[in-house]
C-alpha positions in Angstrom: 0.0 0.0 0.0 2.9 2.6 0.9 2.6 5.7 2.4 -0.2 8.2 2.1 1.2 11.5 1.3 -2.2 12.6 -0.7 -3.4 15.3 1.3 0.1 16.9 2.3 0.7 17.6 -1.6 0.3 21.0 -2.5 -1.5 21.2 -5.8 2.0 23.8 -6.7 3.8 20.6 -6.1 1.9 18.3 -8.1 1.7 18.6 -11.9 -0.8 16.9 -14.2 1.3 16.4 -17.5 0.5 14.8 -21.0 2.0 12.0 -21.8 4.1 14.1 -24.6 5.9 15.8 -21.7 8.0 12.8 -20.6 9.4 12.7 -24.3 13.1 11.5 -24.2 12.6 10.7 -20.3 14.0 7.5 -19.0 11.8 6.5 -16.3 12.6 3.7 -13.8 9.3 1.8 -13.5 8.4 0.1 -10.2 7.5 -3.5 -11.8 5.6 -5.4 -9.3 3.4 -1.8 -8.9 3.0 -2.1 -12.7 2.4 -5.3 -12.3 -0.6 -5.3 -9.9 -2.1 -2.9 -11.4 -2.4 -4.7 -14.6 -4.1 -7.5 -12.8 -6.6 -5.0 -10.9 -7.4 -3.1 -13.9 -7.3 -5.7 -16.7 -10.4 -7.7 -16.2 -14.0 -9.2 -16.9 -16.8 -7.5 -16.0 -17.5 -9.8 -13.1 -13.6 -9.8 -12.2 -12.2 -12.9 -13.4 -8.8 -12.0 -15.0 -7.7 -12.4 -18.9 -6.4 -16.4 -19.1 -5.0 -18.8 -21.0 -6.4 -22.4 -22.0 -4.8 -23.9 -19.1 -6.3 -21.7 -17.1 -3.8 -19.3 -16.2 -3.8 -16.0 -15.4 -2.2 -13.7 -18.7 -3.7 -9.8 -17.7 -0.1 -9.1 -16.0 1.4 -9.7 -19.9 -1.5 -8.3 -21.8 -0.9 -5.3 -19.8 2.7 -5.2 -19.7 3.0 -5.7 -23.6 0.6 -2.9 -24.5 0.9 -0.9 -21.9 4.9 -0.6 -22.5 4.5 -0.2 -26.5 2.3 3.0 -25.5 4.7 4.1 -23.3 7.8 4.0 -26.0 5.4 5.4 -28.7 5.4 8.5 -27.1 9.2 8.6 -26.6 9.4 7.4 -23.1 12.4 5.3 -22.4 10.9 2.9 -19.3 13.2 0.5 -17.8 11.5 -1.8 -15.5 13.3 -2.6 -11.6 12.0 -6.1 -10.0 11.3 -6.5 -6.2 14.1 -8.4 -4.3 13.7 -9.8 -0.9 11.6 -7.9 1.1 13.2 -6.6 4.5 12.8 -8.3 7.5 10.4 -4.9 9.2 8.0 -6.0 5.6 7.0 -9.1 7.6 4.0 -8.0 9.0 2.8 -6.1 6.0 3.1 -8.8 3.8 1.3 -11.3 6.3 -1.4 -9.0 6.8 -2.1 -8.8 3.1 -2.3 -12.1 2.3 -5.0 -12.3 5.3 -6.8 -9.7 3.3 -6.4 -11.4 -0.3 -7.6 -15.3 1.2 -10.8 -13.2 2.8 -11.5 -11.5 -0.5 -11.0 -14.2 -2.4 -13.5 -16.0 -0.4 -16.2 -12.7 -0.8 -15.4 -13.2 -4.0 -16.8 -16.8 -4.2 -19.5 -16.4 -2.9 -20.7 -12.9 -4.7 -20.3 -15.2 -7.9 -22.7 -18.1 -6.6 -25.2 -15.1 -5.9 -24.6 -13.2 -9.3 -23.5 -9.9 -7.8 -21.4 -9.2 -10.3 -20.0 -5.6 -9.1 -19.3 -7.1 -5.7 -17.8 -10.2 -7.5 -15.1 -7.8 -9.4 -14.5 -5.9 -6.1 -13.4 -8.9 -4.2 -11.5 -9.9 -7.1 -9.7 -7.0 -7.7 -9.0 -7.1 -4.0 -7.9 -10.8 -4.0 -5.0 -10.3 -6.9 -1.5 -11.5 -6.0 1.4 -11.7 -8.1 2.9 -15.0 -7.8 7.0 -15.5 -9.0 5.4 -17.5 -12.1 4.5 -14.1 -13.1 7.7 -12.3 -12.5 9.4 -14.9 -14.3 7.2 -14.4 -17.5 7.4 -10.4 -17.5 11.0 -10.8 -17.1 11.6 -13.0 -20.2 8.7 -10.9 -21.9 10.5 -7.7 -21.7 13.7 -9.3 -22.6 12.1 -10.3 -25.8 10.8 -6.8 -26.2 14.1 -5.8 -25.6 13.7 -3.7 -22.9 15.6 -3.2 -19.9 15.1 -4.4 -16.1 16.9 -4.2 -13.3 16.7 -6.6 -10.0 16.9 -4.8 -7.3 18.2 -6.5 -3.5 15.5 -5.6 -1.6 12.9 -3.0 -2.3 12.2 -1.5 -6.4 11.0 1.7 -5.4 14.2 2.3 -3.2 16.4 1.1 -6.1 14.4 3.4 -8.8 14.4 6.1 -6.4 18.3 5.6 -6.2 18.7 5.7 -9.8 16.7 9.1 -10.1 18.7 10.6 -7.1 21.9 9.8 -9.2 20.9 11.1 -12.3 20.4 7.8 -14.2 17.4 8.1 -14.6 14.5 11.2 -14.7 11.9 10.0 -12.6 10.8 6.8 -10.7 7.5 5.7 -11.8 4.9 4.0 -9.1 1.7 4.9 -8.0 2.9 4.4 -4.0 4.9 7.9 -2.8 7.4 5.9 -1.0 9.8 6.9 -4.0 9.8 10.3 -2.2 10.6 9.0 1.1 13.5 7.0 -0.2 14.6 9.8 -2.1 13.2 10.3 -5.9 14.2 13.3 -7.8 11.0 13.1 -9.1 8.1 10.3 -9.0 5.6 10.1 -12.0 2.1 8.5 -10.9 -0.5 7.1 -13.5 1.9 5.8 -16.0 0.0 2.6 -16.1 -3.6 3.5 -16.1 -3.4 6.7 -18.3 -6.8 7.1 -20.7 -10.2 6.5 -20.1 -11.1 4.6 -16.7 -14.0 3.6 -15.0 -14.3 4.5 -10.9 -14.6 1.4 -8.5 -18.4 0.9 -8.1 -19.5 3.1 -10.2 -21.0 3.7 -14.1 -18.6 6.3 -14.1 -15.6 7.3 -16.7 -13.0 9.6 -16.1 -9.9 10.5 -17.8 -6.5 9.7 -16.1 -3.3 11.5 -16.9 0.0 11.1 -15.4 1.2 13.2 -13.0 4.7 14.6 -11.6 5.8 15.6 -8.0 9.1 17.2 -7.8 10.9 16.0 -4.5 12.5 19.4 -4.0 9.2 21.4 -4.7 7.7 19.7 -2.5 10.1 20.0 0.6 9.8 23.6 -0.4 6.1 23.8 -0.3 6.3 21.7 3.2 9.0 23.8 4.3 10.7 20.5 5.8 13.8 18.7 4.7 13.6 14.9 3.1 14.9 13.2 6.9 12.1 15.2 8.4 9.3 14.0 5.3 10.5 10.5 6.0 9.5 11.4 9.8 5.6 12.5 8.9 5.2 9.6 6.5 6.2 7.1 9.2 3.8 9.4 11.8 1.2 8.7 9.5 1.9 4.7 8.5 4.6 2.9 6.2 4.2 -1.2 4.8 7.3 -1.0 8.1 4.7 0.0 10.6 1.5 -0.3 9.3 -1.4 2.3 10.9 1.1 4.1 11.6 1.5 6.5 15.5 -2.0 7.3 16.7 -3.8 10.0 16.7 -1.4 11.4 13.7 -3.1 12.7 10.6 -1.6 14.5 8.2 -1.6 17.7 9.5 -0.7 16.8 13.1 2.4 15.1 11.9 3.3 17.8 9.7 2.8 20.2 12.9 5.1 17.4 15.0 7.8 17.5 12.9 7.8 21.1 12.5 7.7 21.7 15.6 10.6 19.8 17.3 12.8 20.0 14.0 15.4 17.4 14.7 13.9 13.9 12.9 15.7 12.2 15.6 13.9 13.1 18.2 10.3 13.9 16.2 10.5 10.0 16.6 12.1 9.9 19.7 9.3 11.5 21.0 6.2 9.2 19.9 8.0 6.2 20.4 6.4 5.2 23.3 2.6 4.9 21.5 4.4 2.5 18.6 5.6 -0.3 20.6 5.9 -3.1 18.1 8.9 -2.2 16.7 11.5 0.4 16.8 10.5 3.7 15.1 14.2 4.9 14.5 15.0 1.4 12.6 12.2 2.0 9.8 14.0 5.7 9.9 16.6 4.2 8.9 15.0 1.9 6.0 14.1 4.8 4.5 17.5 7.1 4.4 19.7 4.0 3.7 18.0 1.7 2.4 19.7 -1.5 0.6 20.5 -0.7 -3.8 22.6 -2.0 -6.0 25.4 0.1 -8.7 25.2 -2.7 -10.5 22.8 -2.5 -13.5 22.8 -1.7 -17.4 20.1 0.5 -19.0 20.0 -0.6 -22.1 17.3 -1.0 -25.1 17.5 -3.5 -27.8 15.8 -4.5 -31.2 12.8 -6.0 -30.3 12.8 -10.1 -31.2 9.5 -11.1 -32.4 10.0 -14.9 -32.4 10.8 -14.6 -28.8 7.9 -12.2 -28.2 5.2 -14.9 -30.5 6.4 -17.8 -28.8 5.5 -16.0 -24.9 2.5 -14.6 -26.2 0.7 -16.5 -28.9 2.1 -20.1 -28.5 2.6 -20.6 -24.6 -0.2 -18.1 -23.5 -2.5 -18.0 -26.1 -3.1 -14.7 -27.2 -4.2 -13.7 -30.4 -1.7 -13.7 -32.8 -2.9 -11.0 -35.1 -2.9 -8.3 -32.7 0.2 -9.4 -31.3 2.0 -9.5 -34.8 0.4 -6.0 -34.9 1.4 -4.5 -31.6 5.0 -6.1 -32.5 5.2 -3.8 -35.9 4.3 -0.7 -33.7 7.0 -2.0 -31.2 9.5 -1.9 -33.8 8.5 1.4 -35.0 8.7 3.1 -31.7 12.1 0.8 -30.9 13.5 2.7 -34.4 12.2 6.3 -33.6 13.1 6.5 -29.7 15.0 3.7 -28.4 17.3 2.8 -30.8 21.1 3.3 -29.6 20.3 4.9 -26.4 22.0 3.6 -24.3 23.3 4.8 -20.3 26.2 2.5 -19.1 27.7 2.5 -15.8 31.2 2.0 -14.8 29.8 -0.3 -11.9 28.2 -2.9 -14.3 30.5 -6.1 -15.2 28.1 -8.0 -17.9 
């Protein structure tokens, strides 16, 4: 889920941009956000995801495929970074999900048997999990699209956020604002469900564009340094210590940290209503947390054989529009990728 930063966003600090803007950008995509969102979003009407004839689940690579052929057709660069092993403070988190996903899934069940189809797509949507079968397959389907990933050690949006605070890349891309907290130039939200989308419950359509938040502009706007954002995001509840301190909203915690200055001791002082764990350790996760120097952003020809055989002959997609989407690959690869390369004195391979 990440940290909610929503309503401490200055509309100054927040821009809505076309799609046109991030021309020439290289943007380090958070994968497994991508990801999920692809499996949310991609869908029947009464929730059962896009799948092959073996009965598994394909509306991770439908997305991925079109999705990233959009993005380089309006000269984005995207290179994707991959989850590692989750840090030992994600426990929790990640056991309280699952909890939530196997009592969805169950809603789910049982709004089918009753034909209540909205509620049946809610609890689905809700249910989705990304299992490493899927990882693999995006992996090998980007290499075949010849485009660029990166596997991070631990967290993606802490290694994309490193790569945009070195100047590799412009922006990290994720729909979580964590990026800011672990230090992202710049994060770009809405890259993967830009266009025409219908709200949750609702017969209604609105029109999603990306949007950019400036890490700078936004400390400047806050009047508060990164170490003391990192403070008010943990006052108001990181996937490290979920619910975060209580009785800290937003504007409380902004107030807190404000107030005594030092991040040290912003913590310090709340400490005693967060027991489970220690406050100044998630700190910590945030200003240092675990990267890697050692990766290659590089994009390559597109290989359609590779692409077909993913696509068409292990997942059964229509081979038509994938032979289609595959010429407007190679267009785009010709027009905006082709030899742009950023190589790093760190990378050995």
């Amino acid at each position: 889920m990440g940290v909610n930063l929503r309503e401490l966003i200055p509309d100054r600090a927040r821009k809505e941009i076309e799609l046109k803007a991030l021309r020439g950008k290289i943007i380090a995509l958070d994968a497994y956000n991508m990801l999920y969102q692809f499996l949310t979003a991609i869908r029947q009407p009464d929730g059962t995801p896009l799948m092959d004839r073996q009965g598994r689940i394909t509306s991770h690579l439908s997305g991925l495929f079109y999705r990233t052929i959009n993005i380089i057709e309006e000269g984005i660069k995207p290179v994707y970074v991959f989850d590692g092993k989750p840090p030992e403070l994600k426990r929790r988190e990640i056991q309280e999900r699952m909890k939530r996903k196997e009592t969805a899934e169950k809603k789910y069940v049982e709004a089918v048997k009753k034909g209540k189809i909205e509620e049946a797509r809610k609890y689905a949507v809700q249910a989705a999990h990304l299992t490493k079968d899927m990882v693999e397959e995006s992996k090998r389907l980007l290499d075949a699209m010849g485009i660029p990933s990166v596997q991070a050690p631990a967290e993606g949006e802490a290694q994309a956020a490193y790569m945009s605070s070195k100047g590799d890349v412009y922006a990290a891309g994720s729909q979580d604002y964590d990026s800011l907290l672990f230090g992202a130039k710049r994060l770009v939200r809405n890259l993967a469900i830009t266009g025409r989308r219908k709200l949750p419950g609702k017969n209604v359509y609105v029109i999603v564009k990306p949007e950019i938040i400036e890490l700078e502009e936004l400390l400047r706007e806050l009047n508060i340094t990164r170490e003391q954002l990192i403070v008010v995001g943990i006052l108001l509840g990181t996937d490290y210590n979920p619910g975060g301190i209580p009785g800290y909203g937003p504007k409380t915690a902004l107030k807190h940290v404000r107030s005594i200055g030092d991040p040290v001791k912003a913590l310090k002082a709340v400490q005693h209503l967060y027991k489970e764990i220690d406050l100044l350790e998630v700190y910590n996760m945030f200003l240092n947390p675990q990267v890697t120097d050692n990766y290659k952003i590089e994009w390559r020809k597109p290989d359609k054989d590779k692409i077909v055989k993913i696509l068409v002959e292990e997942h059964d997609f229509n081979p038509d529009r994938v032979s289609k989407a595959y010429e407007r690959l190679y267009k785009a690869y010709r027009e905006h990728l082709r030899g742009k390369q950023t190589s790093l004195d760190s990378w050995f391979g």
